[in-house]
C-alpha positions, 0 to 999 in steps of 0.5 A: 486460375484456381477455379478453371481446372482440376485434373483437366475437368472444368471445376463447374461441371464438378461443383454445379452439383452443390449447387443442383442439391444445397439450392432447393433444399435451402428453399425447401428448409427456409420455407418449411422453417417459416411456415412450420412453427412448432418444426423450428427447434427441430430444422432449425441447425439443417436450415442454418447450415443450409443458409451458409452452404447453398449461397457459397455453392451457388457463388462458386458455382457462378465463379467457376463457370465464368473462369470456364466461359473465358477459356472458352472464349479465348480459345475461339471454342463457342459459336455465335448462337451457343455464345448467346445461350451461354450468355443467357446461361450466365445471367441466370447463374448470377441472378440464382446466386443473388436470389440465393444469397437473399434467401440464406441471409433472411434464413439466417436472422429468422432463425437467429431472431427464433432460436430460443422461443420459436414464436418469438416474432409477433404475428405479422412479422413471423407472416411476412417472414414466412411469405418473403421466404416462399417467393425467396425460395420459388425464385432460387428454385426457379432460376435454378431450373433456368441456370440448368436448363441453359447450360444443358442446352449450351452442351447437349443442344443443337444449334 
């Protein structure tokens, strides 16, 4: 398939690093675009951009890791205790791919909803913007971290 192999390297281990990069700075610009007012005709673009770029990175990421897993699988090369951390590894990469995907589409509508006056929102609603978008992006970030911190220790661990 398209996104098991290129040149006899996994595609995951080539994109996940999209992945690494466009996640937290989505976070880091979703939050800092919710919070920062006055910031938002200036990040507004980078926040935009990132809100398209970090889901589509995290979604490949998720697709080609699962094309590397059934390889894997099929070809009898996973342990019974490194399936178990793959398997962890894998409900991590879905869970930051849908957290993500949550956060670039609430990036998405408070930027278009401020493009043209950046305090357009009343008072309340900017707030809870701002607030969904800092639990959004911690939890992107976190699980990311989690989604790594697995799939190092289903390569490099000792089990």
């Amino acid at each position: 398939m398209v996104l098991d192999q290129v040149n006899g390297l996994p595609v995951h281990v080539l994109v996940l690093h999209a992945a690494v990069i466009f996640v937290p700075l989505l976070a880091l610009g979703a939050i800092v675009y919710g919070f920062a007012a006055p910031l938002r005709p200036r990040i507004g673009w980078a926040v935009a951009l990132l809100a398209v770029v970090a889901p589509v990175a995290a979604l490949i990421t998720k697709l080609s890791g699962t094309e590397f897993y059934n390889r894997l699988l099929s070809e009898e090369r996973v342990s019974p205790p490194g399936k178990v951390i793959l398997d962890g590894h894998m409900s991590n990469g879905t869970t930051t791919f849908w957290l993500t995907l949550a956060l670039g589409v609430l990036s998405l509508i408070l930027v278009v909803l401020t493009t043209r006056n950046p305090r357009a929102l009343p008072k309340i609603a900017d707030l809870a913007f701002a607030v969904v978008l800092l639990v959004l992006g911690g939890l992107s970030a976190y699980y990311l971290y989690l989604t790594g911190d697995s799939g190092a220790t289903a390569v490099w661990g000792t089990y």
